[in-house]
C-alpha positions as a Markdown table, in Angstrom:
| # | Residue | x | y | z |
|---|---|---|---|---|
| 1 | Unk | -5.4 | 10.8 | -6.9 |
| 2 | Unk | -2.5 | 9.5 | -8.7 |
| 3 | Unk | 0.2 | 8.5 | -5.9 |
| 4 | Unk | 3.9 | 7.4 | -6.8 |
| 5 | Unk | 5.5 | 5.1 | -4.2 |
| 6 | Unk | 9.4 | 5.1 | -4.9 |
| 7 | Unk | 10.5 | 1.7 | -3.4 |
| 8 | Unk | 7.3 | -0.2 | -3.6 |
| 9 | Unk | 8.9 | -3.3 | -3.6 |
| 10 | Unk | 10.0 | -3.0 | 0.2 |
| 11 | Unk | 8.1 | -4.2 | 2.8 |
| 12 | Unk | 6.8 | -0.3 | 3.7 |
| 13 | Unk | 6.8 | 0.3 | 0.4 |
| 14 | Unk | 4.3 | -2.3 | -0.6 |
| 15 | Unk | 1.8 | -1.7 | 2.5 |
| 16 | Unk | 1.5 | 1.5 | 1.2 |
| 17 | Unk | 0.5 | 0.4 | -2.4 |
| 18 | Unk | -1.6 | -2.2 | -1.0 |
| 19 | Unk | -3.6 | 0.2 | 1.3 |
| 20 | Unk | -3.8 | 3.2 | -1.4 |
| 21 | Unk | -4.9 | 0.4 | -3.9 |
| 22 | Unk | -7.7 | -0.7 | -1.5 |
| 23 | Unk | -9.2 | 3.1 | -1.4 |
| 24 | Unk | -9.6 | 3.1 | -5.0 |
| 25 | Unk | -6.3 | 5.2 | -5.6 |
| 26 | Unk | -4.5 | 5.1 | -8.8 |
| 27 | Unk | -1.0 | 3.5 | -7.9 |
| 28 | Unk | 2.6 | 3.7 | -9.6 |
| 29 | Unk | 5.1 | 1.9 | -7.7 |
| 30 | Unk | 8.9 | 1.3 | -8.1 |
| 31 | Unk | 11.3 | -1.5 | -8.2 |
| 32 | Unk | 15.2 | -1.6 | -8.7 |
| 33 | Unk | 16.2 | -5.3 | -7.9 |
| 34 | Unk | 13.5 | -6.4 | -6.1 |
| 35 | Unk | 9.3 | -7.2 | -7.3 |
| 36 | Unk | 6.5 | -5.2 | -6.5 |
| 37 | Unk | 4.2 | -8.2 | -5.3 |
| 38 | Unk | 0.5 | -5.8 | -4.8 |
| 39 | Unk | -2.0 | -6.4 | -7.5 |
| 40 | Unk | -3.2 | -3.2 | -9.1 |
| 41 | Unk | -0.2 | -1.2 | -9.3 |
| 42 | Unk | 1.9 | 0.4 | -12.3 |
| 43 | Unk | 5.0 | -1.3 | -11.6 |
| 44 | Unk | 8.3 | 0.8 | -13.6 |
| 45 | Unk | 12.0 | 0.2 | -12.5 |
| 46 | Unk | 14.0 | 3.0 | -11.7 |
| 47 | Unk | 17.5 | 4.1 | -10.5 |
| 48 | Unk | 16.5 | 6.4 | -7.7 |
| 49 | Unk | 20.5 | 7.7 | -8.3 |
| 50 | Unk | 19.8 | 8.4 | -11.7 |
| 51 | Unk | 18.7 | 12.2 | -11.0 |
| 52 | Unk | 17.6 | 12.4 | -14.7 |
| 53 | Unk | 15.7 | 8.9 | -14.8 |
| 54 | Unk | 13.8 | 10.0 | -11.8 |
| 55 | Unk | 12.7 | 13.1 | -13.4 |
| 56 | Unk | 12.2 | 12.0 | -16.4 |
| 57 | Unk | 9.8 | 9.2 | -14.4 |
| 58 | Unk | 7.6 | 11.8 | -12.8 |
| 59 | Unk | 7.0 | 14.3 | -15.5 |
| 60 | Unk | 5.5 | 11.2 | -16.9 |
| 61 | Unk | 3.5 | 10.0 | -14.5 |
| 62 | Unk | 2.4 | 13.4 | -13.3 |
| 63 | Unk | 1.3 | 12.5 | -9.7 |
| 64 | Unk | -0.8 | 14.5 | -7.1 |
| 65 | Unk | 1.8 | 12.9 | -4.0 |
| 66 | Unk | 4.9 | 11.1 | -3.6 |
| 67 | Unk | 6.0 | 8.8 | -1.0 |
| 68 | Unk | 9.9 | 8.0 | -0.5 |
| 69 | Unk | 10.7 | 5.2 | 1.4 |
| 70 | Unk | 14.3 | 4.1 | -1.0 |
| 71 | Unk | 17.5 | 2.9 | 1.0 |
| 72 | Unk | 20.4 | 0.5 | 0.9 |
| 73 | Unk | 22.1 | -0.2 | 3.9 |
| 74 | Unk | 25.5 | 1.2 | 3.2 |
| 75 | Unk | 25.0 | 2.9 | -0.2 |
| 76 | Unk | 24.9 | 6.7 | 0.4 |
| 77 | Unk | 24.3 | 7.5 | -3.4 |
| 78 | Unk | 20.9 | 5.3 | -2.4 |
| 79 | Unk | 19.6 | 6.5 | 0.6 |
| 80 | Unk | 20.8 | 10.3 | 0.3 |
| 81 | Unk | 21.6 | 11.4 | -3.2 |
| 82 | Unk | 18.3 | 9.3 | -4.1 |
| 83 | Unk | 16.2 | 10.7 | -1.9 |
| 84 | Unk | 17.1 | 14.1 | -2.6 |
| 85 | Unk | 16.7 | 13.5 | -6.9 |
| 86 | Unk | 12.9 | 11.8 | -5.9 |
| 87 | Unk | 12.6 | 15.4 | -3.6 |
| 88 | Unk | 13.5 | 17.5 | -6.5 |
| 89 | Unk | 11.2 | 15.5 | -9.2 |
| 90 | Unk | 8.4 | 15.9 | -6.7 |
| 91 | Unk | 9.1 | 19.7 | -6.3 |
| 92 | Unk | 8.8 | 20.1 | -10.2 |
| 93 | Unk | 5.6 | 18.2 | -10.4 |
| 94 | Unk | 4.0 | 19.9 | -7.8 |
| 95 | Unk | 3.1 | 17.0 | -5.7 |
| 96 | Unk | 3.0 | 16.6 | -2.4 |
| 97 | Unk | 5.8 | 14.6 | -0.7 |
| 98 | Unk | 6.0 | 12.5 | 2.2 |
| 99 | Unk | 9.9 | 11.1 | 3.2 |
| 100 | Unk | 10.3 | 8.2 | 5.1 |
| 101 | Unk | 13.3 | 8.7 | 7.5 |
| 102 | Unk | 14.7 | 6.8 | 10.4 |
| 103 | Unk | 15.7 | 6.8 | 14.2 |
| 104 | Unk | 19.3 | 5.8 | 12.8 |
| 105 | Unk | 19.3 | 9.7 | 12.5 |
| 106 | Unk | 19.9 | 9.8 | 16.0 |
| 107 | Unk | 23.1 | 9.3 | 18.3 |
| 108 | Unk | 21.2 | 7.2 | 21.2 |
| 109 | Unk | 20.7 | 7.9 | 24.5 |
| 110 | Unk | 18.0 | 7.2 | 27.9 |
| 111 | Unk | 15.6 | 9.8 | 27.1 |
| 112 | Unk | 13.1 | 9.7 | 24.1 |
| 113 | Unk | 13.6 | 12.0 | 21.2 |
| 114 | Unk | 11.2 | 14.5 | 20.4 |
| 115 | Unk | 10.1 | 15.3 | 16.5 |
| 116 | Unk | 12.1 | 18.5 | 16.0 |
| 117 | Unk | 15.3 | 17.3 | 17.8 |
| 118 | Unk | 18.2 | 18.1 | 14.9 |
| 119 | Unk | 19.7 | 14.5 | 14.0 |
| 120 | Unk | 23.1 | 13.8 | 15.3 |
| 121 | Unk | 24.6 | 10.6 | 13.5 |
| 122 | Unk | 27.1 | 8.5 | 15.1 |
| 123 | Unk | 27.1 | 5.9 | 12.1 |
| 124 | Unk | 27.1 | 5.5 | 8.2 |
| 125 | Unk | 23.6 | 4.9 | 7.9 |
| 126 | Unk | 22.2 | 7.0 | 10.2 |
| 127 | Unk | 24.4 | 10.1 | 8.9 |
| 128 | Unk | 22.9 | 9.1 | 5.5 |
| 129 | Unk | 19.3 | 9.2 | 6.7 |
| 130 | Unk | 20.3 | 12.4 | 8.1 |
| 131 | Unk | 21.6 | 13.6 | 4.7 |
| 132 | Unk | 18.8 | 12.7 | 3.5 |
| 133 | Unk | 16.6 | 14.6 | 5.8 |
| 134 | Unk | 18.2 | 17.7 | 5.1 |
| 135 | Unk | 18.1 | 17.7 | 1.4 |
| 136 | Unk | 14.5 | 17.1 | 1.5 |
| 137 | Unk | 14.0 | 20.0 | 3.6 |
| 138 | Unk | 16.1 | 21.9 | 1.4 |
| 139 | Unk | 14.4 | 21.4 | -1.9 |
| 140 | Unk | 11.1 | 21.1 | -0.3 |
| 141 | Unk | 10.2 | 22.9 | 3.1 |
| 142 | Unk | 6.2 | 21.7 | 2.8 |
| 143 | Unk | 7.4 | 17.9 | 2.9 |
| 144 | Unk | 6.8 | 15.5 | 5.7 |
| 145 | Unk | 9.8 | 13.6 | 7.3 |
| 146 | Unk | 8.3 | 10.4 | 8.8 |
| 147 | Unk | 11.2 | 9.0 | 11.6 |
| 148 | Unk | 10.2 | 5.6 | 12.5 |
| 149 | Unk | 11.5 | 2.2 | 13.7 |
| 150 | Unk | 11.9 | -1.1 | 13.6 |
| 151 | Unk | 9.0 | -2.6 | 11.3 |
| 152 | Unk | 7.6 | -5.2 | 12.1 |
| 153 | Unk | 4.8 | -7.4 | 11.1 |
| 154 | Unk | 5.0 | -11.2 | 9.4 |
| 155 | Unk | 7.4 | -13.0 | 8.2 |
| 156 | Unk | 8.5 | -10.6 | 5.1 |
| 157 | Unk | 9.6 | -8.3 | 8.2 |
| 158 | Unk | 13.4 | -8.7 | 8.3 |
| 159 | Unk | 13.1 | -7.4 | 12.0 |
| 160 | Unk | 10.9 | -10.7 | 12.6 |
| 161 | Unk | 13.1 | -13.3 | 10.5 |
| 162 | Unk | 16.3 | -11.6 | 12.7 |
| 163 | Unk | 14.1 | -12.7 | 15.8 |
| 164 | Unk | 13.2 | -16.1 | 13.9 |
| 165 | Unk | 16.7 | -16.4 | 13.1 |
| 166 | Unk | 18.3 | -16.0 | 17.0 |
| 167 | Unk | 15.4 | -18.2 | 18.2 |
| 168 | Unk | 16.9 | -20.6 | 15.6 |
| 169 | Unk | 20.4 | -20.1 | 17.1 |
| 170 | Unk | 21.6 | -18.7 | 13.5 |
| 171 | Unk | 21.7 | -15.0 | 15.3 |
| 172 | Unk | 21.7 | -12.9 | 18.3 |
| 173 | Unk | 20.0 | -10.5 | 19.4 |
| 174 | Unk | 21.0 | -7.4 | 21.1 |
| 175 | Unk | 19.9 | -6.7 | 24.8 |
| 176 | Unk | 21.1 | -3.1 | 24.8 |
| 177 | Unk | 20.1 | -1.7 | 22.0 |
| 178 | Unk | 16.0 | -0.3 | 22.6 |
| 179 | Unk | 13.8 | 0.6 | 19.5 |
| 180 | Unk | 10.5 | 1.4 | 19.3 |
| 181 | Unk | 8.8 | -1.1 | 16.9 |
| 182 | Unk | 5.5 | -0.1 | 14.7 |
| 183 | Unk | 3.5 | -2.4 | 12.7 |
| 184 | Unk | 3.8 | -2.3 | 8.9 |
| 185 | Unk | 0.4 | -1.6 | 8.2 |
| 186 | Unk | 0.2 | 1.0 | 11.4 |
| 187 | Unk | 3.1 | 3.4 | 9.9 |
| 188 | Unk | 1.9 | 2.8 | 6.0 |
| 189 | Unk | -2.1 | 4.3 | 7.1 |
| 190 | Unk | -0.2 | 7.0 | 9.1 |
| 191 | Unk | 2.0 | 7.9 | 5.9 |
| 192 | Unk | -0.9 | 7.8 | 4.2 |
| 193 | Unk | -3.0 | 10.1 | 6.1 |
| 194 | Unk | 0.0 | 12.4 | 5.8 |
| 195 | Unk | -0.1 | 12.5 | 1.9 |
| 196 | Unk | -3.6 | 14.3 | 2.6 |
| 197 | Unk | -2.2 | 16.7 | 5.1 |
| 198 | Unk | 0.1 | 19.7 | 4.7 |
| 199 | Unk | 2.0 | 18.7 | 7.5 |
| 200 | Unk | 6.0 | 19.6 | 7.4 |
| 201 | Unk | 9.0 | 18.7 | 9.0 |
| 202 | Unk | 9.9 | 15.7 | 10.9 |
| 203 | Unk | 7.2 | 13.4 | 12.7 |
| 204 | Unk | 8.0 | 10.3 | 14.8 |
| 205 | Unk | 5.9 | 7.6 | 13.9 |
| 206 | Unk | 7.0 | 4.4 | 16.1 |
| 207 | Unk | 5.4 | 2.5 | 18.8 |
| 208 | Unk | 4.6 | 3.5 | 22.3 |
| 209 | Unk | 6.7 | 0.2 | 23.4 |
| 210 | Unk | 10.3 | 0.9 | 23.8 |
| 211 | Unk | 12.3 | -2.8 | 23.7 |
| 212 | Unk | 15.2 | -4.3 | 23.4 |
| 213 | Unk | 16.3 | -6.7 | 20.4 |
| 214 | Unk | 16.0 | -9.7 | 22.6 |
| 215 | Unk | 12.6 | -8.3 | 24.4 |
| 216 | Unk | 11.5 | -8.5 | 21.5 |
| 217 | Unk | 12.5 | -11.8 | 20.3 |
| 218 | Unk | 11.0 | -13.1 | 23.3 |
| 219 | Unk | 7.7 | -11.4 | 22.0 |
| 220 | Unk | 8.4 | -13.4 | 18.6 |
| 221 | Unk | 8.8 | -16.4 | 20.5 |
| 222 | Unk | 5.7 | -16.2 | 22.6 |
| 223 | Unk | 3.5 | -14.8 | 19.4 |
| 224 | Unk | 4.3 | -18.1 | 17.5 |
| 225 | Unk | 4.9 | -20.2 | 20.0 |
| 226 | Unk | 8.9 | -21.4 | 19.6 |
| 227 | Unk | 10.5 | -22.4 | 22.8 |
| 228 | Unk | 12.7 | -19.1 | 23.8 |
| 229 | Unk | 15.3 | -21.6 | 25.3 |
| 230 | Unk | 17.7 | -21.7 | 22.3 |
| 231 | Unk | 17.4 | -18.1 | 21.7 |
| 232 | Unk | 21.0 | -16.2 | 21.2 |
| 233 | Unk | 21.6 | -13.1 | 22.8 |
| 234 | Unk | 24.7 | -10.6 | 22.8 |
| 235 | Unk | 25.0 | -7.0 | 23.7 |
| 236 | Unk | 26.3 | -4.4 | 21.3 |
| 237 | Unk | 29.6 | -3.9 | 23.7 |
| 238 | Unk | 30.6 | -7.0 | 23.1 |
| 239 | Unk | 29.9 | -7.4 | 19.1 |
| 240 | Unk | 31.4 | -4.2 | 18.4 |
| 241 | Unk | 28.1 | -2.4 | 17.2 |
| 242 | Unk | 28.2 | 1.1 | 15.6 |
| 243 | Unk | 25.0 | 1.7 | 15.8 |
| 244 | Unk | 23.3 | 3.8 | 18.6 |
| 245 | Unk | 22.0 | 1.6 | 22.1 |
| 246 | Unk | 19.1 | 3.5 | 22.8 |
| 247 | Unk | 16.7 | 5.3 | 20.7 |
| 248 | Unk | 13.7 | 5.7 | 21.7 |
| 249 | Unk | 10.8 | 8.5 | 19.4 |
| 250 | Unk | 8.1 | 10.1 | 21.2 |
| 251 | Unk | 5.3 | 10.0 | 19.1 |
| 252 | Unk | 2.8 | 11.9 | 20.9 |
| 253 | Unk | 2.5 | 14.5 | 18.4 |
| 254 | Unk | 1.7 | 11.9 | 15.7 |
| 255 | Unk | -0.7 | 10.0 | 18.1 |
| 256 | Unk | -2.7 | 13.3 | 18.8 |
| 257 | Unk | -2.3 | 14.1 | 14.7 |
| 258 | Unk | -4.0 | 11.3 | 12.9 |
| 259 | Unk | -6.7 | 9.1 | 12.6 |
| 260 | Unk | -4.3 | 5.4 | 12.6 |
| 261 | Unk | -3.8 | 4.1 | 16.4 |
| 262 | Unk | 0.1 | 3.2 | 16.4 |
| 263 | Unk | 0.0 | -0.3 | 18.4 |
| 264 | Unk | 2.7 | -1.2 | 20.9 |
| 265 | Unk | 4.6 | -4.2 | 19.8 |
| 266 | Unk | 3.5 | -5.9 | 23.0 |
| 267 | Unk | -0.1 | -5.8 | 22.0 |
| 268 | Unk | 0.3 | -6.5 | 18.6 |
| 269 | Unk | 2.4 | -9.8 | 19.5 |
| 270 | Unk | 0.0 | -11.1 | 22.4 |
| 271 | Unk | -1.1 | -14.3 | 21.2 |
């Protein structure tokens, strides 16, 4: 199988390469600023706003499945627009098309979301990923929408350095704001096992553990042994965040779906 992995040099991006390189896959993976750092792959740079440079891309590579994981905090023609030309190239190939999406999609609240709850923005990003989601659906109804989290994993995690980085006293973490971290390489096997399903729609694949920023910088702290004591914590009242407090995905429907166990952050961060 030929697989095409638009943003492969992003942390998700790059697990996924790395893992579809490892079962003997043949791999094209693209840049825009950034390096694609996995032996093995076709590297190509490419606009993903460039609606005819992405077309023009996959006619030529001709692949059997797509994965989308693009975005730019704050750049709508990115994260939207872009992933709506990759949806249309993948359409005209034929291939099979797995989105990555976000819990940003969501407006917050106590309760865990379910996969088919409509998303309901309350910021820029998250009304981007939601953008996003519906043009996907739109110009492909057979592609899979993968909501996640917070990814986390070693150091190349920017969720980990932020943790690193409040332990350090150069940030604070949140105490309010609850997320449901998965591992890197836990969500890039379950997006892979999706490229070989027919699976459509939305699918929350996060952890079972539902945390707060500073929970899990404590976790950080105790995973690589840091004293916690100098760790900086706010909450979003008082920093003025605009993004949502609590959003939590049930991802019981992906846990009974697919081979890959998603770990709780709390195991995967026990010494």
């Amino acid at each position: 199988m030929t697989l095409l992995v638009v943003g492969a040099s992003g942390y998700l991006g790059g697990e996924v390469c790395r893992q579809a390189v490892a079962a003997g896959e043949r791999v094209v993976g693209t840049y825009h600023s950034g390096r694609v750092e996995v032996p093995g792959v076709e590297t190509c740079r490419l606009d993903v706003t460039d609606r005819a440079a992405v077309r023009e891309l996959v006619a030529r590579v001709r692949p059997e499945a797509v994965v989308g994981t693009p975005y730019r905090y704050g750049e709508w023609a990115v994260t939207a627009d872009g992933a709506a030309h990759v949806a249309y190239a993948a359409v005209e190939a034929g291939a099979r098309l797995v989105h990555v999406s976000s819990d940003a999609v969501h407006a917050g609240r106590p309760e865990p979301y379910a996969d088919d709850e409509p998303p309901s923005p309350v910021f820029a990003y998250g009304a981007a990923k939601a953008a996003a989601e519906t043009a996907v659906r739109a110009i492909d109804s057979g592609a899979a929408l993968v909501r996640t989290s917070l990814i986390v994993g070693d150091e190349r995690s920017k969720q980990i350095r932020l943790c690193l980085d409040a332990l350090a006293g150069r940030a604070a973490l949140f105490t309010d704001e609850i997320r449901c971290p998965v591992d890197v390489t836990d969500l890039a096997a379950a997006v892979l096992e999706l490229v070989g399903t027919d699976y459509a729609g939305p699918l929350n694949v996060a952890g079972p553990d539902a945390v707060s920023r500073a929970e899990l910088g404590l976790l950080v702290a105790a995973h690589t042994g840091i004293d916690p004591a100098g760790m900086k914590t706010t909450t979003g009242a008082a920093a003025g965040m605009l993004r949502p407090a609590e959003g939590r995905l049930d991802s019981t429907r992906a846990a009974g779906l697919l081979r890959t166990r998603l770990r709780g952050v709390r195991e995967l961060l026990t010494r």
